[in-house]
N, C-alpha and C positions, 0 to 999 in steps of 0.2 A: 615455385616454378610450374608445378603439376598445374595447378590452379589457375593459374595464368594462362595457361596453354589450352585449358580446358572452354574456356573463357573465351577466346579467342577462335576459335571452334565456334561456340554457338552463337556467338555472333554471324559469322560469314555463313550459318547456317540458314540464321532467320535473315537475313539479307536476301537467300536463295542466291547465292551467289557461288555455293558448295559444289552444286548438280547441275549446273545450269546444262549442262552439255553430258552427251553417252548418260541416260541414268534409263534408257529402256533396252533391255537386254534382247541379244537375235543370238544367233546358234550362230554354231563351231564353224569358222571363216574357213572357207576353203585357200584362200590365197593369202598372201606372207601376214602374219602374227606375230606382234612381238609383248611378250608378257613377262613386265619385271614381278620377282619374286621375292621378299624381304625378312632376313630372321636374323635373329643374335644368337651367340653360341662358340664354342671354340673350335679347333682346328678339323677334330675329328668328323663333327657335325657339319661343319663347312663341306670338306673334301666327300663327304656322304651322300649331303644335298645335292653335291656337283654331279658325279656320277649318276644318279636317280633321273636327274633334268639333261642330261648327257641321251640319257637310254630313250627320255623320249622323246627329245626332236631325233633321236635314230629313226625312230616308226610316223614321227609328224614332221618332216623335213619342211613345213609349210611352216612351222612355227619356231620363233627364235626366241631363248630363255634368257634372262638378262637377272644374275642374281645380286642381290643389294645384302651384305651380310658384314658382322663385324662383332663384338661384344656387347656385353649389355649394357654398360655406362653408357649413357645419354640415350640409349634405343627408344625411348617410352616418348621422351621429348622430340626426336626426332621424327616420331610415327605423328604425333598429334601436328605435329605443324609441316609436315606436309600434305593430311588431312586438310587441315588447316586450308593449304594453298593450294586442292585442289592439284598435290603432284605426287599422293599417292602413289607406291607401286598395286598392280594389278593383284597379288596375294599377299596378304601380310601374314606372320607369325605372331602374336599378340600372348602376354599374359592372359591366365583365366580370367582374374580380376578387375582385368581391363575391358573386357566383353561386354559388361552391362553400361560401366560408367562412360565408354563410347557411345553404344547402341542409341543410349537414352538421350542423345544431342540431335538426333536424327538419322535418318537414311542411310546412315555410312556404312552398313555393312550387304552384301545381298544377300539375299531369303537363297535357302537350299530345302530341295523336296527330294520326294525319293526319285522322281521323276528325272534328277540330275546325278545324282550319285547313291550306288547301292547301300542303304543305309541296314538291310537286315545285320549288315554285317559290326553292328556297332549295336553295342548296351543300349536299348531306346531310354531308360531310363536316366542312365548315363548323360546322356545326351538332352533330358531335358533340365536336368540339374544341374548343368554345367556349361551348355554349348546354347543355350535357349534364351531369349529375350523377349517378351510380351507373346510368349507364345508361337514364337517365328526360331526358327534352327538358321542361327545365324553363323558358323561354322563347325568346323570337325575337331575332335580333339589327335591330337600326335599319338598322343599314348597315354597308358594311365598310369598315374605319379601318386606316390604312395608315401607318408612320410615314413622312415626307419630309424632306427637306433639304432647304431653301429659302436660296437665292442673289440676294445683291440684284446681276444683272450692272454696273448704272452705280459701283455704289461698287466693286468690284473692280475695276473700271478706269481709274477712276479713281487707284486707289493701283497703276498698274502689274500688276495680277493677268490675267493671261486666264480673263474669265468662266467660257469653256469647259472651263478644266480638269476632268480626272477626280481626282477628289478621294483619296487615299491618307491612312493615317495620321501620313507623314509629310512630304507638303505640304502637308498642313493646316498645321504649323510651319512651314516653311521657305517657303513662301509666303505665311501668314496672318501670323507677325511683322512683315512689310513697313506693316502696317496701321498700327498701335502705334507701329512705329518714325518715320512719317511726323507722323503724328498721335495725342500721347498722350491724347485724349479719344474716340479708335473703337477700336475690336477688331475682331476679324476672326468671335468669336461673343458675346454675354451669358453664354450657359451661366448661368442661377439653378440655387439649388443641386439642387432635383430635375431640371432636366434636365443637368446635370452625374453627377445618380445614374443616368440613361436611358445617358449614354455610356460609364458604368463598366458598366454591364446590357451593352452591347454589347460590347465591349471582352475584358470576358471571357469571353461567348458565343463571341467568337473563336478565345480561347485552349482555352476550358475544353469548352466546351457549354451552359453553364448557369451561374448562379451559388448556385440551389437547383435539385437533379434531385427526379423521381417517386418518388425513393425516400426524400422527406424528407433528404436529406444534402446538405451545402455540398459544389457537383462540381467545387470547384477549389481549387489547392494554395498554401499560402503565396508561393511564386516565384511563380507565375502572378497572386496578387494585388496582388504587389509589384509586377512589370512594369508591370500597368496604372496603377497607384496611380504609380510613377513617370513615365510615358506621362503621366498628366493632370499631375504635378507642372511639367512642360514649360508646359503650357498657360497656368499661371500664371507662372511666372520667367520667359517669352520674349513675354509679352503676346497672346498670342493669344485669352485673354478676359480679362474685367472682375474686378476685384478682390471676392472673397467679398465683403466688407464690404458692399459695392455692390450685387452681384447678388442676396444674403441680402433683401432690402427687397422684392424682386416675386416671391417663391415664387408657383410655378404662375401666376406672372402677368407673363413674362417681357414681352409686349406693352405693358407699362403702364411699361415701363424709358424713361424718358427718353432714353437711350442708344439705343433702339432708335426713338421716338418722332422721334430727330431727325435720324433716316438715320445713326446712326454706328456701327451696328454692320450687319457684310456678312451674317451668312450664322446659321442657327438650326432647331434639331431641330424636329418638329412635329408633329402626324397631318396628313392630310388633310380631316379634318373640320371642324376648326378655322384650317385654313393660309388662307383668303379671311379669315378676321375677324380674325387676325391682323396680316397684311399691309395691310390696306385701301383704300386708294385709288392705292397704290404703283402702279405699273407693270411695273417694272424688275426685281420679281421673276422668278424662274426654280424649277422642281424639280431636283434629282440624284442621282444614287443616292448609296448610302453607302459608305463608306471599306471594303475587305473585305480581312484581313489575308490572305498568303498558306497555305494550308493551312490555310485558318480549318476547324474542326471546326463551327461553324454561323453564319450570317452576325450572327443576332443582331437581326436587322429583324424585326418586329413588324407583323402581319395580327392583325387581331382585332375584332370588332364595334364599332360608336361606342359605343355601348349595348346593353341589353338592355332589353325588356320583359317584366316577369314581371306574375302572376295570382297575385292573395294567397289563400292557401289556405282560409284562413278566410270570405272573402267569400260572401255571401247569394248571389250572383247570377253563378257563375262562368261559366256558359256562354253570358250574355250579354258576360262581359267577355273572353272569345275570341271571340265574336262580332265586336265591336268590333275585337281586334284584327288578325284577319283582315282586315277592312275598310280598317285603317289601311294593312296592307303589300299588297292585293292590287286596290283600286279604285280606278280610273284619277285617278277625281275628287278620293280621299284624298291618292294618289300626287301628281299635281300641286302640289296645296295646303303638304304636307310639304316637297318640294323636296328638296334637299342639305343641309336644317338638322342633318340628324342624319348627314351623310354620303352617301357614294354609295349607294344602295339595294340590299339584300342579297338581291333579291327580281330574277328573271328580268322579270318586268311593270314592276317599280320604275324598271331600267334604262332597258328598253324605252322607257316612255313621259316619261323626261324626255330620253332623250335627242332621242325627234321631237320636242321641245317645244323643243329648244334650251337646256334648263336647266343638261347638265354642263358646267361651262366644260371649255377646253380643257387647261387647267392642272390642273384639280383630275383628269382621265379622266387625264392624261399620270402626276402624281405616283400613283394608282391603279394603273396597268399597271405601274410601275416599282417600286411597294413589290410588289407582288405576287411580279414577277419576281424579286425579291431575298431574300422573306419566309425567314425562316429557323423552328425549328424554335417550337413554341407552348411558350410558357413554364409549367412545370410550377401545378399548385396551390397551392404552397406558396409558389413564388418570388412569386406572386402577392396573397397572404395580406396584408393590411391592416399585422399586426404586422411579419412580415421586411422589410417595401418601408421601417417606420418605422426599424427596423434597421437598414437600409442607409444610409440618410436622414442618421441620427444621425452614424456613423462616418464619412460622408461631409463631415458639417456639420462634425466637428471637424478633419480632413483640410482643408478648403476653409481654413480660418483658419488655416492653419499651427501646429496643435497636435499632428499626428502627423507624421512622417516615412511615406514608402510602405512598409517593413517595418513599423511599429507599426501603423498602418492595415490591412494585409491581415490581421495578427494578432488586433487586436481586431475587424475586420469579421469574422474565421472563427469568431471565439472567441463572441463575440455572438451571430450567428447562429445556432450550436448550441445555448447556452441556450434561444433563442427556438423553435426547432422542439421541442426538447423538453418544452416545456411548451403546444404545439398538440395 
């Protein structure tokens, strides 16, 4: 579907049929503006963004906000095909991941300078590993998202574990089976199957570097994809997660696992952005760093924006719609209102003023400083790319069911793979 949609994109692109109309930008209208505003997310972040776009048609009463919001099932599809037709809303909220493999269709997003928005107040580096496209600062990030490992201490102690351990890749096993073995209705993680794909993403980060490099090429070797691929075949024959079957039912929505809903599972991949709504009313959660092989060539932890906001190129009214978004990452009153829905703030002021406000919990700054500490190298474009992650996904999904062995699996994940980049 991604493919298709993508497809269909650059088409109406090389038609010029995309831009035909609004693609030279003028300054902030002084008379009625109307700027829809687009992101996925739940309740919280919703009623966040409203208040924030509330405060400032308060101080822009010239301009009327129109937000377009909902969950993330179907967002990506919905974004590309109204690209697509040219009905766009005026700011989108977009995956990282999605930044290049848009960008690179053409013109779709507008160029930001500091000229438009105060940019000291953001990581430059940040910003050019993450928010950057052929050299052009094609938007801003929300916040910076951190992957964390979250521990529930009472249930590991319950099963005889010490909370406190430092986690390895292989007491993860030789500790986490005690779980399973006590109790065949917990484990020691759910692992669904895309975060299952996130620990083979790590995994062989460790070994490899990458599992796609910069240069468009799978950067690991068959042994090395075996290894891992055997690594996780552990994880299932010694109990240390949930059976595919199982976990296949909450893709991407590992929280909504019964299993985890009922305290029975210890411990679970996560960002930081999302690790409070996760968790929920728990307690007994904790952050930890991640498992780090020795002579790992990159740790494989993942720094990267919660989001992005972009500026649809096409839009009537773009310099209002940097306007705004300035606003959003740089006014104390916006800042407030936003909070940690979209993450910790990627913004020097954003920090600043939630943390005199009391707003970063102590958990979410701790698992912050920690992924930080740990972050390994930024995942290339490619590795990133909509189509390879579904690639992975796949060989992943039939691996999870016991339809591949760990040599068939690294074969058909290398073999797969190259198909799929060469036809990017």
């Amino acid at each position: 579907m991604k493919k298709l949609l993508t497809v269909l994109l650059v088409a109406l692109l090389l038609t010029g049929s995309l831009f035909a109309a609004g693609s030279k930008e003028s300054g902030a209208q002084a008379g009625p503006v109307t700027l829809r505003v687009s992101w996925w997310g739940g309740d919280a972040r919703h009623n966040a963004t409203l208040k924030a776009m509330e405060a400032y048609t308060a101080q822009n009463p010239n301009v009327k906000l129109e937000g377009e919001y909902g969950g993330w099932d179907g967002y990506y599809q919905k974004i590309v095909t109204q690209i697509a037709g040219g009905t766009a809303p005026d700011i989108i909220q977009i995956d990282q991941p999605w930044l290049a493999e848009l960008a690179s269709k053409g013109d779709v997003f507008a160029v930001i300078d500091n000229t438009m928005v105060d940019l000291s107040q953001f990581d430059a580096k940040f910003l050019e590993d993450y928010c950057t496209y052929n050299g052009k600062l094609m938007g801003l990030p929300t916040g910076t998202n951190v992957n964390t490992f979250i521990v529930d201490t009472k249930l590991l102690s319950d099963f005889g574990i010490d909370p406190n351990t430092v986690w390895t890749w292989e007491n993860m096993i030789s500790e986490g089976r005690k779980i399973n073995q006590k109790d065949k209705s917990a484990y020691f993680s759910g692992a669904t199957p895309d975060i299952m794909r996130f620990w083979f993403e790590v995994y062989i980060a460790q070994l490899a570097g990458a599992v796609v490099d910069n240069n468009k090429r799978v950067a690991f070797t068959e042994a090395q994809g075996t290894e891992a691929f055997t690594y996780l075949k552990r994880w299932f024959d010694e109990g240390i997660v949930a059976p595919f079957s199982q976990t296949s039912l909450f893709y991407q929505k590992f929280q909504e696992n019964p299993t985890w809903i009922n305290g029975k599972m210890a411990t679970s991949w996560d960002w930081v952005s999302s690790m409070d709504k996760d968790i929920g009313a728990r307690k007994s959660f904790e952050t930890r760093q991640y498992p780090v092989m020795a002579n790992a060539v990159n740790t494989g932890v993942l720094m990267r924006p919660s989001q992005i906001f972009v500026v649809n190129n096409n839009s009537k009214n773009k310099a209002e719609a940097i306007k705004l978004l300035n606003y959003l990452f740089t006014d104390p009153v916006a800042i407030e209102k936003l909070g940690t829905e979209r993450g910790i703030p990627s913004t020097v002021i954003g920090r600043s003023v939630l943390a005199e406000k009391g707003m970063i919990s102590q958990m979410a700054e701790k698992a912050t400083n920690e992924g930080i500490a740990q972050a390994g190298d930024p995942q290339s474009v490619y590795q990133m790319n909509s189509e390879v992650i579904q690639t992975m996904q796949d060989v992943i999904d039939e691996f999870g069911f016991g339809k591949l062995t760990p040599a068939q699996a690294s074969a058909k994940m290398i073999k797969s793979l190259e198909a799929t980049l060469a036809s990017l």
